[in-house]
VORO-796655 format. One record per residue (C-alpha): x, y, z; residue in one letter. Coordinates in steps of 0.25 Angstrom, whole numbers, plus 5000, padded with zeros to 4 digits. Example, Ala and Ser with C-alpha at 12.3 -4.5 7.8 and 13.67 -1.06 7.14 Angstrom:
BEGIN
+------+------+------+--------+
!    u !    v !    w ! kedren !
+------+------+------+--------+
! 5049 ! 4982 ! 5031 !      A !
! 5055 ! 4996 ! 5029 !      S !
+------+------+------+--------+
END
This chain:
BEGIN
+------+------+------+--------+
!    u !    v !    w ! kedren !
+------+------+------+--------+
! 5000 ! 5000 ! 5000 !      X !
! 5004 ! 5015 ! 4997 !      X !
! 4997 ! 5027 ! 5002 !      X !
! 5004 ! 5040 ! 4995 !      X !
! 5003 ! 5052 ! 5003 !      X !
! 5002 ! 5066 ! 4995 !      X !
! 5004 ! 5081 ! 5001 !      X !
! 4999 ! 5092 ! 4991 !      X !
! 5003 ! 5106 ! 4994 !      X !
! 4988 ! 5111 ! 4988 !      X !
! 4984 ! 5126 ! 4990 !      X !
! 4975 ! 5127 ! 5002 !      X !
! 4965 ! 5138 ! 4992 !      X !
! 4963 ! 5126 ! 4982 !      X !
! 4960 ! 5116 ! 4993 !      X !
! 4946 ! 5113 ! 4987 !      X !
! 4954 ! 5111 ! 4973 !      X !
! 4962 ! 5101 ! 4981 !      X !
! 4951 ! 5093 ! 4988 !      X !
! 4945 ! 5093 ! 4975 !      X !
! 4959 ! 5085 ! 4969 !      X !
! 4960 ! 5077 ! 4980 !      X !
! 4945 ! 5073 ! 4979 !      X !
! 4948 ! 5069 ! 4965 !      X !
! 4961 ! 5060 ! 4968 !      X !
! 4954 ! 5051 ! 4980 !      X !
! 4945 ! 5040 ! 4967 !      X !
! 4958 ! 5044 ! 4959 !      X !
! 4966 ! 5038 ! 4968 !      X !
! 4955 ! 5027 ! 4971 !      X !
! 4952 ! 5024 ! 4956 !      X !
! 4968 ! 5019 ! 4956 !      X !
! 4968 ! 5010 ! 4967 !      X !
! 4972 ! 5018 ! 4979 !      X !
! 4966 ! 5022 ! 4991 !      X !
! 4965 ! 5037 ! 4994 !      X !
! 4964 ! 5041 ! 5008 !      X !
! 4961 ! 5055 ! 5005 !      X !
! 4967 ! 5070 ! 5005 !      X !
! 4970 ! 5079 ! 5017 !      X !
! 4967 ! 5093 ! 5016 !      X !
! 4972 ! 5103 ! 5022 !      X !
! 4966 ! 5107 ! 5036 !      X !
! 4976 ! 5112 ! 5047 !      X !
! 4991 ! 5117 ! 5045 !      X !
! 4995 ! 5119 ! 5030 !      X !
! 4983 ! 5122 ! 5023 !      X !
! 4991 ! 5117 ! 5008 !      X !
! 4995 ! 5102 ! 5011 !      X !
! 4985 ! 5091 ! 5009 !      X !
! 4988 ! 5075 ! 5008 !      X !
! 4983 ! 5064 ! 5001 !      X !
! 4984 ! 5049 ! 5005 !      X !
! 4981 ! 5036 ! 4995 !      X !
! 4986 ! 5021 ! 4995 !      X !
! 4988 ! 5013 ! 4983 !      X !
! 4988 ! 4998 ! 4987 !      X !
! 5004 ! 4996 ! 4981 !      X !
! 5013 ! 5006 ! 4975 !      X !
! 5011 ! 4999 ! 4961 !      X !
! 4998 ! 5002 ! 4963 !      X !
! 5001 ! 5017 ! 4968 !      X !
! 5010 ! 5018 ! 4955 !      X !
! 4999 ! 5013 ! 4944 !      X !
! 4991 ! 5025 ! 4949 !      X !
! 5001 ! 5035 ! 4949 !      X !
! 5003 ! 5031 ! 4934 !      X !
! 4988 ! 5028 ! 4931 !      X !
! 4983 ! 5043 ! 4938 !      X !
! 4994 ! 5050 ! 4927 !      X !
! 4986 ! 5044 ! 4916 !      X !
! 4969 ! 5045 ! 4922 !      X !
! 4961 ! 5055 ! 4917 !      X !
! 4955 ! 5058 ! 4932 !      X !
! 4968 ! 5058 ! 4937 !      X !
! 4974 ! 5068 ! 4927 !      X !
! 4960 ! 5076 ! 4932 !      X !
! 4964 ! 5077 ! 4945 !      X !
! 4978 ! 5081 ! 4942 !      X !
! 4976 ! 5089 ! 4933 !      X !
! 4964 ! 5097 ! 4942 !      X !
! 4975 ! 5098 ! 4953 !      X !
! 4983 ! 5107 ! 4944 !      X !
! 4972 ! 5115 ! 4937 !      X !
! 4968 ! 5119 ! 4952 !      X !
! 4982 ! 5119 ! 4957 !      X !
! 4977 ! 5116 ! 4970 !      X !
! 4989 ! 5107 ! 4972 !      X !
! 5003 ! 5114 ! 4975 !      X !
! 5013 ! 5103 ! 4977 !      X !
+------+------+------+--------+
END
């Protein structure tokens, strides 16, 4: 088992834009055999980091979807709504 853990530097006026990404990702994620276990927003302290946390059952497995989201049409959406909004700094 995997779990990948993600820190995005977003900025905290497009938090909604953010939501919105992560809301999108979660049946992504799902639709390529991994579990998501959600995003964290930000709440208390630093008001730009959220985290994301999914588990892929094997690293081969975890690898396939890296490879396979590069080429999915609703992956590409979500990439690419994520730049249009650039609610996503690092």
């Amino acid at each position: 088992m995997v779990t990948c853990y993600l820190r995005y530097i977003i900025d905290p006026y497009k938090l909604s834009e953010f939501e919105h990404y992560g809301k999108l990702w979660i049946p992504l994620v799902e639709k390529f055999g991994g579990q998501h276990h959600g995003y964290f927003l930000p709440s208390e302290g630093a008001n730009n980091v959220a985290l994301a946390m999914f588990t892929f059952p094997s690293l081969a497995s975890y690898e396939t979807y890296r490879t396979s989201s590069l080429q999915d049409a609703d992956c590409l959406a979500a990439f690419n709504y994520a730049e249009e909004t650039r609610c996503i700094m690092s």
